[in-house]
C-alpha positions, 0 to 999 in steps of 0.5 A: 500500500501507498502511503496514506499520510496526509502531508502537509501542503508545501509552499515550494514547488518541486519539478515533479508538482510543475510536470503534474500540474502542466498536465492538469493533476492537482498536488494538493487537496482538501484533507477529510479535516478541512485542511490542504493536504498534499499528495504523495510523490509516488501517486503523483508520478503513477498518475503522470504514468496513467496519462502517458507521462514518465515521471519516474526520475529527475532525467524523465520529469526534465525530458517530460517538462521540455515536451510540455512546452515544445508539444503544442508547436508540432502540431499545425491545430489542435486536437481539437477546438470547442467555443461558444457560439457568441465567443469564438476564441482566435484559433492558435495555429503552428507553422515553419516561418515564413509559410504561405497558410490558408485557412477555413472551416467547413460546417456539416452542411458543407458550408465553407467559411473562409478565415482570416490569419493574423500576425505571429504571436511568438516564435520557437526553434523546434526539431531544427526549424523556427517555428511562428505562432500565428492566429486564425480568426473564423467568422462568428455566424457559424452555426451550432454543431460539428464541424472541420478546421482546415488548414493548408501550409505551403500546400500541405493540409491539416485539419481538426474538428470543431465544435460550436455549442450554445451559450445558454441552453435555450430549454432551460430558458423555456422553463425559466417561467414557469415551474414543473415537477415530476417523479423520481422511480427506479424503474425496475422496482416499479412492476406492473400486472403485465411486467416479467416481476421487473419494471419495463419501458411499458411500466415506464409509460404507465408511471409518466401517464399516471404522474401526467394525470395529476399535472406531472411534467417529466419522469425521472428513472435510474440509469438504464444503461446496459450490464453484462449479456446474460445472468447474473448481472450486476444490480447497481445501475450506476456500474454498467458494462456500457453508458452508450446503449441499453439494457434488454432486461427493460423490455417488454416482450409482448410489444415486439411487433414480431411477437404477435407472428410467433408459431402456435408453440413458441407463442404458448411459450412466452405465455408461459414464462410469462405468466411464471412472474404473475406473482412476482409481481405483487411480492415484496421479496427482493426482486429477482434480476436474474430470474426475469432475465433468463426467462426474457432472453429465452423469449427474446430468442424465440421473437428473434427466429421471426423473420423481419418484414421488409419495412422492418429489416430496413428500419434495423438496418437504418438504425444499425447504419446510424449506430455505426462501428460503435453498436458493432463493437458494443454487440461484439463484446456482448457476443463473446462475453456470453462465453467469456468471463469478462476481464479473464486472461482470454480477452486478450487474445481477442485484441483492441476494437478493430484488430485482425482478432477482432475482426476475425472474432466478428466474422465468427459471431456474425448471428449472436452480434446481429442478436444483439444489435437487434435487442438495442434497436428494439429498446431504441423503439420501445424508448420511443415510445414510453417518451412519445406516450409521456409527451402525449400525456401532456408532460412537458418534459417527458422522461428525464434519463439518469447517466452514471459517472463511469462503467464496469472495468471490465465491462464493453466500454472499458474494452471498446474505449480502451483508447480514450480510457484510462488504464490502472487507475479508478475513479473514487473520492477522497477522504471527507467528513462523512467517510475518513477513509475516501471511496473507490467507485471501480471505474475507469476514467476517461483520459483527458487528453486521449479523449480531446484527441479523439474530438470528444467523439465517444463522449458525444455518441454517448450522450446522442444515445441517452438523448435520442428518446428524452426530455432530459439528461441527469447527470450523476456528479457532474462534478466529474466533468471538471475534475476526478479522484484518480486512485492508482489500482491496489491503492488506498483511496486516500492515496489519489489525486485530482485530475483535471479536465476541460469543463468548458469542453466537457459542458458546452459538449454536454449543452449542445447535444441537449440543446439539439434534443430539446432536452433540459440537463440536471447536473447532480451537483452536490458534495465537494466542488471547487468555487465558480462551478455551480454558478458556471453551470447555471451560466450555461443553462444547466440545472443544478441540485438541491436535496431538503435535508442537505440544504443547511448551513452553521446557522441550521436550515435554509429557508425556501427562498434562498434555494436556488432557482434554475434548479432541480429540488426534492425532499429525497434521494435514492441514496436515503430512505424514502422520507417516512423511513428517514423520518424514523430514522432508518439510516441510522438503524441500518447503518448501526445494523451494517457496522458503518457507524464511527461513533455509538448509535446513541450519539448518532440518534441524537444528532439526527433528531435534533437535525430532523427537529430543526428542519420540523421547526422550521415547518411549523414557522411557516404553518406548513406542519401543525404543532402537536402529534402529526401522522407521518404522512402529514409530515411528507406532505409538509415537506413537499410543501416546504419545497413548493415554497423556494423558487426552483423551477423542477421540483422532485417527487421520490415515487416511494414518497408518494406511496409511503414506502419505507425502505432504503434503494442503496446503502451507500458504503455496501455491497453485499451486506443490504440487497442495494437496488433489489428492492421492490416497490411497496406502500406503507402497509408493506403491499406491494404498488402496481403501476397499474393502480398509480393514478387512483392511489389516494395517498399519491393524489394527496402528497401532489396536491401538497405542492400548491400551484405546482401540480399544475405543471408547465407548458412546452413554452414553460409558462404556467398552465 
């Protein structure tokens, strides 16, 4: 193990802290006391080596620093270039002196637009030839998009991509006027009579029409990003194999247009298996991930012995087209992970992404990759449709996507991006207040400079997925797109460092691929985070967070006014109990169960009464909550009351919430000591909730009605209805 000590911040900085810091790794951090504390030299130099910087001597680090200054001169562009639209910075460009340059960018209609050079900025002697700085202006009315720089020296071209985003979302703007709530459900833990004893994008249509009756704007669900091929398969929806595609478990089998030309026998065996989850359905045992699974993907191989008409062979034909090589590889790694254990030493006999392995292996698999592809497009469709039926219910936003902060090492992203991804390091967070020994989350980061390299691509297809069927995009700590807790492998997470990435790139990216969805983006924004992000965010039209309970300073709660406008608020969160459970105190108790206390549980139920009195407290100030006894529930409602009151333009409602369940989704700091995201929804008699009965449950219509003027929802536009 690495040295964990804290060290004090030095004021000096050595050689070693210039070459980290040239490549946007921080020396220093903040200590779980709140004071700066310094990273270890042999993290520093790990790190450097992840980012493909030898810093393992003095000779290394020199030879490593007079790179960083003479690099950027052997490139006539950049990797790649990233403005705003109303703030087109001069393009730096490097060319021998004296050259004759022309310069232009074409947009993706094919659109020239000629540039303008300036004089030389500065000069360098680089591999035996004087090299001139010179910037070149592009006109300012290019439009939002994707487009190519290029450049001609001395007849010689060069060319770079080029990315213009908005300055401000334009939806965020729309909402502005208004305000809207919705639910916030894990989907799979949300069954209908129909469902396979997990919730489905058909049970996903059914909670937006059910929220949409009582003047719900938008439906917030977990990631459906997709896990490993076949059972078992890792419940958390926050550790996928891939953030680009989806997860078949999701399905509804019986919507597949294929389904209803099934032969008498195969159609009698999708009715049996399911019919099998019947009682699934209305159990409140842990769910069973894997049992539906298996049953669907047997049923899955039967829809997919249908031959396709020819409308449909064409439609999944189009759809693999405009997937690309990006589908083909993600079906690949699906395809061979059926037999292979993924990460097990066979892998790497099967090469990179487009290697003659790979190709080979592709050719040999051809049907289970076509299998594959074609569960994705039968998502892709079936999203469409739970977004459709959203909208046509009259919800203004629909169904907001959540996206994870990384994936499965050893998972189809880690395989297909290997290039963009760094190896030998996971991302995690160091240590704090609430857990002195910091967290290792087991993900593979992007690599900062790889990934620029690459013109943010991988980056951009991911987010065109999530966003091609939704009203919005939640991003799980966007703090990660301004910088990252790198831990080296076999490594306390005490023994990291963060690394830094373009956020301007990063956000305006994020913005532009939203803003060409019509989506809103929520940008989970809570925790530890440097001065100026917040506001950056909400400069750039991104929704931030604010969670009841967090919303506290030294003087004790926030009243509703000072909460934030331009974002999204709720009581609770996936990471707590419902609000009934919190209110008695479940947290406490189970974390006391799982050994996750530092101090006695007495101390700790203590605290959290007097937290929760004050928050009660303040309620009752503000006639939300008489005085005296008050059923739980009547609590709820007040504090869906109190968030109504502040100015956030998104208001969330836990679906637990609004059916009374007690129980806790995750227990963060778990794995398998408490069933995390295998708890299936129920109300606050312990029976199981069916989609089906959502619009007519009382204690829902009660906690909306709680909300005020909020439950008249937003138009399109974003003015009150």
């Amino acid at each position: 193990m690495a040295d964990t000590t804290q060290h004090p911040a030095p004021a000096p900085q050595t050689r070693l802290d210039q070459l980290a810091e040239a490549h946007g790794v921080g020396t220093t951090f903040k200590g779980w006391d709140g004071e700066p504390a310094r990273v270890a030299p042999e993290t520093l130099v790990t790190v450097l080596g992840a980012l493909g910087v030898d810093a393992s001597s003095d000779a290394a680090v020199g030879n490593a620093l007079a790179e960083v200054e003479a690099g950027p001169w052997r490139s006539v562009l950049p990797a790649v270039v990233v403005v705003r639209q109303s703030d087109a910075d001069p393009v730096r460009l490097h060319v021998p002196v004296g050259s004759d340059v022309d310069f232009w960018a074409v947009d993706e209609d094919g659109v020239r637009y000629t540039g303008m050079m300036g004089d030389a900025v500065g000069t360098r002697y680089v591999d035996g030839q004087d090299i001139e700085r010179r910037e070149g202006t592009l006109p300012h009315a290019l439009p939002l998009g994707w487009h190519t720089i290029h450049a001609s020296v001395d007849g010689v071209e060069s060319s770079c991509t080029l990315v213009v985003t908005p300055d401000r979302l334009s939806t965020t703007a729309a909402l502005m006027g208004g305000r809207t709530w919705g639910l916030m459900a894990q989907l799979y833990s949300v069954r209908s009579s129909a469902s396979w004893g997990i919730g489905d994008l058909a049970d996903l249509g059914g909670i937006a029409r059910a929220a949409a009756e009582h003047g719900g704007g938008f439906v917030l669900v977990n990631p459906l990003h997709a896990a490993e091929p076949k059972p078992p398969v890792e419940p958390s929806p926050y550790l996928p194999t891939t953030r680009r595609f989806f997860h078949p478990l999701y399905l509804r089998i019986e919507d597949i247009p294929e389904h209803a030309r099934l032969d008498d026998a195969a159609r009698r065996r999708v009715e049996e298996l399911a019919a099998g989850f019947g009682p699934a359905n209305r159990t409140t045992d842990l769910l069973d991930r894997d049992s539906a699974y298996a049953a669907k993907l047997e049923a899955l191989e039967l829809v997919y012995a249908v031959e396709l008409p020819g409308q449909r062979q064409q439609d999944f034909d189009a759809y693999r087209t405009h997937q690309g090589q990006g589908l083909a590889d993600f079906a690949l790694w699906s395809a061979l992970a059926e037999t292979l254990q993924p990460g097990a030493p066979e892998w790497d006999d099967v090469g990179r992404p487009g290697s003659d392995g790979a190709r080979a292996l592709a050719e040999e698999y051809a049907d289970r990759i076509g299998f594959h592809e074609w569960l994705q497009w039968l998502i892709d469709e079936q999203l469409q449709e739970a977004q459709l039926e959203a909208t046509g219910a009259g919800m203004a936003i629909g169904v907001v996507h959540d996206l994870a902060v990384g994936v499965h090492p050893s998972g189809a992203d880690a395989w297909a991006l290997q290039d963009v991804l760094a190896t030998g390091i996971s991302v995690g967070a160091p240590p704090d207040m609430f857990n002195q020994h910091g967290q290792d989350w087991s993900q593979p980061p992007w690599h900062p400079e790889r990934l620029a390299e690459a013109g943010y691509r991988p980056f951009r297809d991911m987010l065109r997925n999530i966003l091609r069927h939704a009203g919005g995009i939640r991003v799980d700590h966007i703090l990660g797109l301004f910088r990252l807790w790198w831990i080296p492998q076999r490594q306390a997470p005490s023994a990291g460092a963060y690394v830094y990435y373009d956020h301007r790139a990063l956000i305006g990216i994020l913005a532009l691929e939203a803003e060409r969805a019509g989506a809103v983006v929520i940008g989970e924004d809570l925790g530890v985070f440097e001065p100026g992000v917040q506001e950056y965010l909400a400069e750039r039209g991104i929704f931030g967070t604010s969670i009841l309970w967090f919303e506290q300073d030294e003087d004790g709660p926030l009243p509703p006014e000072s909460y934030r406008q331009g974002c999204l608020t709720t009581v609770t969160v996936h990471d707590l109990p419902p609000s009934a459970g919190y209110l008695a105190g479940e947290h406490v108790k189970l974390r006391d169960r799982l050994g996750l206390l530092s101090r006695p549980v007495e101390e700790e139920q203590a605290e959290d009464r007097a937290v929760q009195e004050k928050f009660l407290s303040l309620l009752r100030s503000r006639g939300l909550l008489p005085a005296g006894a008050v059923s739980v529930q009547q609590t709820v409602e007040a504090l869906h009351a109190f968030i109504a009151e502040t100015p956030s333009v998104l208001l969330g409602v836990a679906l637990a919430d609004a059916v009374g369940e007690q129980r806790t989704q995750n227990q963060p700091g778990t794995n398998d000591e408490y069933p995390n995201w295998r708890i299936p929804l129920a109300d606050a008699d312990g029976a199981a909730v069916l989609v089906d009965d959502l619009a007519r449950n009382e204690r829902f219509a009660s906690l909306v009605a709680a909300l005020g003027p909020a439950t008249q929802g937003a138009d399109p536009a974003g003015s009150t209805a």
